[in-house]
TORSEDO-567688 format. One line per field, with one value per atom (N, C-alpha, C): residue number from 1; residue in three letters; y, z negated, x negated. Coordinates in Angstrom, 3 decimals, padded with zeros to 6 digits, always signed. Example, Ala and Ser with C-alpha at 12.3 -4.5 7.8 and 13.67 -1.06 7.14 Angstrom:
# residues 2
num <- c(1:1:1:2:2:2)
residu <- c(ala:ala:ala:ser:ser:ser)
Y <- c(-005.690:-004.500:-003.300:-002.250:-001.060:+000.030)
Z <- c(-007.800:-007.800:-007.800:-007.080:-007.140:-007.870)
X <- c(-013.190:-012.300:-013.200:-012.850:-013.670:-012.900)
This chain:
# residues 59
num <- c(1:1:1:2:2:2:3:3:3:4:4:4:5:5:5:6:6:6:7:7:7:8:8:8:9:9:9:10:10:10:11:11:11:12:12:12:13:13:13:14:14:14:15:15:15:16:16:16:17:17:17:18:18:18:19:19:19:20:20:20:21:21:21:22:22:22:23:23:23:24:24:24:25:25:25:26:26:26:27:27:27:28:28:28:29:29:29:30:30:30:31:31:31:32:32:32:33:33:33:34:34:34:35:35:35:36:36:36:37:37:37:38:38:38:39:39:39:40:40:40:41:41:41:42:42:42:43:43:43:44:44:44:45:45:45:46:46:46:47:47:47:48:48:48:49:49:49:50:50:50:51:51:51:52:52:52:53:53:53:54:54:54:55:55:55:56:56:56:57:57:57:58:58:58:59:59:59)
residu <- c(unk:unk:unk:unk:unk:unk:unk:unk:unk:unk:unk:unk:unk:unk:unk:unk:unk:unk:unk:unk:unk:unk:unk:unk:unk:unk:unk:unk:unk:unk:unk:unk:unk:unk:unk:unk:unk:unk:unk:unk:unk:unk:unk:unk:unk:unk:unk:unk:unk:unk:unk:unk:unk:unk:unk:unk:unk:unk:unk:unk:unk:unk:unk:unk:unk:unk:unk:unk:unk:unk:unk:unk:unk:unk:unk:unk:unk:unk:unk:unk:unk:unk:unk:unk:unk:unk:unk:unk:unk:unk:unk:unk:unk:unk:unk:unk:unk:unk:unk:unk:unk:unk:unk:unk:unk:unk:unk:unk:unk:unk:unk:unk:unk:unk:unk:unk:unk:unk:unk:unk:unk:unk:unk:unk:unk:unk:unk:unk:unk:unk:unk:unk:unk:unk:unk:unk:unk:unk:unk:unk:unk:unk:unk:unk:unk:unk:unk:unk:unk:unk:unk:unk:unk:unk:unk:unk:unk:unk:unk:unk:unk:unk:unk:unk:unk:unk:unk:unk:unk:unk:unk:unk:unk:unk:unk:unk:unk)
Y <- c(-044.695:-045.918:-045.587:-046.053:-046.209:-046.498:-046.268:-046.317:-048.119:-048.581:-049.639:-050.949:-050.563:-051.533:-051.083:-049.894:-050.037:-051.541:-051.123:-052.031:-053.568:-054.292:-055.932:-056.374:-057.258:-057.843:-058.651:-058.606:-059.615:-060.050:-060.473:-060.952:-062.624:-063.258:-064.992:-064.580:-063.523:-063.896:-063.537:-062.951:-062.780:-063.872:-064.975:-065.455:-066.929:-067.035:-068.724:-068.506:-069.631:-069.396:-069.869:-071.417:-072.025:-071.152:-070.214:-069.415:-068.366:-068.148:-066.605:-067.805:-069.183:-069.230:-069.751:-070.155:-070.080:-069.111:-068.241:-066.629:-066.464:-066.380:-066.010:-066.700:-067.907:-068.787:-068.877:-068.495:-067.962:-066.716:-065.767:-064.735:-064.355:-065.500:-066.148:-066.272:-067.354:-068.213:-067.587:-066.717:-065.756:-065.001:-064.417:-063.199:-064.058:-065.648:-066.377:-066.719:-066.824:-067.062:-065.924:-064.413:-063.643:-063.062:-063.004:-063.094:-063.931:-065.079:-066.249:-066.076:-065.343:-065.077:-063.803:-062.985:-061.874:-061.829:-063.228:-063.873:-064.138:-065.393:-065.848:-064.933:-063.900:-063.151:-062.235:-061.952:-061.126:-061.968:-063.351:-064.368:-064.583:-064.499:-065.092:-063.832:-062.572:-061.615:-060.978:-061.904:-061.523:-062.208:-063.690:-064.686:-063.738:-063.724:-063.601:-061.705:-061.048:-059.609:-059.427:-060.046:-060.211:-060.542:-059.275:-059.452:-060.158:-060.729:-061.653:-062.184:-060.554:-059.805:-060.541:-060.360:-061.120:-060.179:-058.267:-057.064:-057.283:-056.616:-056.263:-054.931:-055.213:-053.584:-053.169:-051.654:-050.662:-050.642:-050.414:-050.627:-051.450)
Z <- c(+000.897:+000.205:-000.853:-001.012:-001.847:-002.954:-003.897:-005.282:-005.665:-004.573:-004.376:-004.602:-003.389:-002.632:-004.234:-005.058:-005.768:-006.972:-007.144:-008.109:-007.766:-009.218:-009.434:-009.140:-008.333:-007.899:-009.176:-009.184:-010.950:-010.876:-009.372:-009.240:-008.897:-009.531:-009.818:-011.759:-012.511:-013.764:-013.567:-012.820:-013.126:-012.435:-012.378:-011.173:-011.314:-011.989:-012.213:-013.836:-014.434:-016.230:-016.545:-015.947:-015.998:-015.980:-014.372:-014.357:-015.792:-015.770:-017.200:-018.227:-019.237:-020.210:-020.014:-018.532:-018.561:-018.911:-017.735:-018.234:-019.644:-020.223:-021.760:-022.587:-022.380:-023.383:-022.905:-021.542:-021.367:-021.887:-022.187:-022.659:-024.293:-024.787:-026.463:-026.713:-025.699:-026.006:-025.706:-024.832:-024.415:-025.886:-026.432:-027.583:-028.978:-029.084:-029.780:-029.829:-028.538:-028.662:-029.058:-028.588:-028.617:-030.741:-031.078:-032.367:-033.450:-033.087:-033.467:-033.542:-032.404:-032.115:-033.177:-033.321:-033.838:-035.333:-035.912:-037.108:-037.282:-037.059:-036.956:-036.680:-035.992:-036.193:-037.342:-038.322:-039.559:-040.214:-040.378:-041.518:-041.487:-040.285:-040.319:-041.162:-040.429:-040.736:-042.694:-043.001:-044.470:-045.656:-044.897:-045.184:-045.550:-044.217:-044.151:-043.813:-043.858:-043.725:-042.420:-041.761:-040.492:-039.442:-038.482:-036.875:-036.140:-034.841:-033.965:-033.375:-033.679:-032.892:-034.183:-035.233:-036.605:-037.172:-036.484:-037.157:-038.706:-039.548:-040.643:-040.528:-041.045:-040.995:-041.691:-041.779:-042.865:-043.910:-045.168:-045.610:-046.958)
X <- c(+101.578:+101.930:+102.966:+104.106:+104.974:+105.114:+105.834:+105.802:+105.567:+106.789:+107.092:+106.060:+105.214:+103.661:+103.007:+102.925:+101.609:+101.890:+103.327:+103.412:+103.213:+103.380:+103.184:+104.728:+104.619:+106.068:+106.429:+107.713:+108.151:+109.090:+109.327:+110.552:+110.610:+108.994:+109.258:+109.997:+109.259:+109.455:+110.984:+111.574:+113.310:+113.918:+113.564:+114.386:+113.761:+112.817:+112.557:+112.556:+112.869:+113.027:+111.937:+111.516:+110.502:+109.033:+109.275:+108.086:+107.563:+108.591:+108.598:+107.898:+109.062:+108.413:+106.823:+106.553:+104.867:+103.979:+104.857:+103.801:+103.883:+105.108:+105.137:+104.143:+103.916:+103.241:+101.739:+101.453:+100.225:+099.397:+100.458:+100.269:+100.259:+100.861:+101.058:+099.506:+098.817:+097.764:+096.820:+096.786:+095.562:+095.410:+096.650:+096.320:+095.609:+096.355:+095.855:+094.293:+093.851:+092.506:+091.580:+091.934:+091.418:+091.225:+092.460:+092.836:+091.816:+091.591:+090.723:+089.257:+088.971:+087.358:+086.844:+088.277:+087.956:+088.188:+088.744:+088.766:+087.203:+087.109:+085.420:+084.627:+084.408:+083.246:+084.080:+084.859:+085.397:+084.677:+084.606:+084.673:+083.136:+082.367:+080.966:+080.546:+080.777:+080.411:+080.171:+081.529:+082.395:+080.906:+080.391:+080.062:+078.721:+077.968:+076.522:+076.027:+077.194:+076.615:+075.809:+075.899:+075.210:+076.170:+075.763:+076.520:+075.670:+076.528:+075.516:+074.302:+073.852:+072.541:+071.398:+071.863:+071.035:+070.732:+071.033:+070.406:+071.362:+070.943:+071.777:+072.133:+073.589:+074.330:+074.293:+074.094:+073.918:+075.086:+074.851:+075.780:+075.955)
């Protein structure tokens, strides 16, 4: 198998503009959500000293 076959084809994101700024802004919004979750559990955490589980962390 070829170098070629292993890879991800990327030749809609070079070649449709439309396609790319989807991917792009899919890929905006994915990091956004992820970013967010990892806010809120900083902030619950900041709040109540307590992770999800309800254990208290040492500390």
């Amino acid at each position: 198998m070829g170098m070629r076959r292993a890879l991800i084809d990327v030749t809609p994101l070079r070649t449709s503009r439309a396609f790319r700024r989807l991917w792009v802004g899919q890929t905006l919004s994915g990091f956004g959500g992820h970013m967010t979750v990892v806010a809120v559990m900083f902030q619950v955490w900041q709040m109540t000293h307590r992770c999800w589980s309800g254990r208290r962390w040492p500390g």
